[in-house]
C-alpha positions in Angstrom: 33.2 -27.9 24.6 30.7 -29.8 22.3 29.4 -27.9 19.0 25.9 -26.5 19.6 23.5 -28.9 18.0 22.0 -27.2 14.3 18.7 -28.3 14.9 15.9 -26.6 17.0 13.0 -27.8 18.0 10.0 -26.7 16.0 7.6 -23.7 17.8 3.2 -23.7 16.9 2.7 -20.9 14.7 1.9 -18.1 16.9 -1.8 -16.2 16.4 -3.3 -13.3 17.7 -6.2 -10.8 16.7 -4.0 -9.1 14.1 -0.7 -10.8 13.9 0.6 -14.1 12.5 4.2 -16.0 13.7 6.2 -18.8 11.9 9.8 -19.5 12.7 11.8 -19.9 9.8 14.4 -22.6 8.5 17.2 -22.6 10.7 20.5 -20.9 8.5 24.0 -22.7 8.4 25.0 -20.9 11.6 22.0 -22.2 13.7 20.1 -18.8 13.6 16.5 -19.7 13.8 14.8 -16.3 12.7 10.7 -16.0 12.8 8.4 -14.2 10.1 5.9 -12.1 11.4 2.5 -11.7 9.2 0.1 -8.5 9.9 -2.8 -8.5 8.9 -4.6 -4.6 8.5 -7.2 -3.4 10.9 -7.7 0.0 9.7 -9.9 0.8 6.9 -9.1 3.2 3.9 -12.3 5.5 3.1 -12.3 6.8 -0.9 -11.9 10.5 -1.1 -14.4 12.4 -2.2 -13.7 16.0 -2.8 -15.5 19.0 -0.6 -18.7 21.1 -1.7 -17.8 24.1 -3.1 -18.9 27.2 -1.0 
């Protein structure tokens, strides 16, 4: 049986609404692991304290 080859071919960046993909380097055991990049879609309101009754 032939050693599995150590290179991979390279995948687009994936891209959605909210999310970003890259695949990463390729590790000295042929792992090929992605990173995954979110970007926020909720917004944070400032507090602001209650009236007082």
């Amino acid at each position: 049986m032939s050693e599995p080859s150590k290179t991979r071919p390279k995948v687009p960046e994936g891209k959605s609404r909210y999310l970003l993909t890259r695949q990463k380097e390729a590790n000295d055991k042929g792992y090929v692991g992605y990173d995954t990049i979110w970007e926020s879609f909720q917004k944070e309101a400032e507090y602001k304290t209650p009236k007082r009754p």
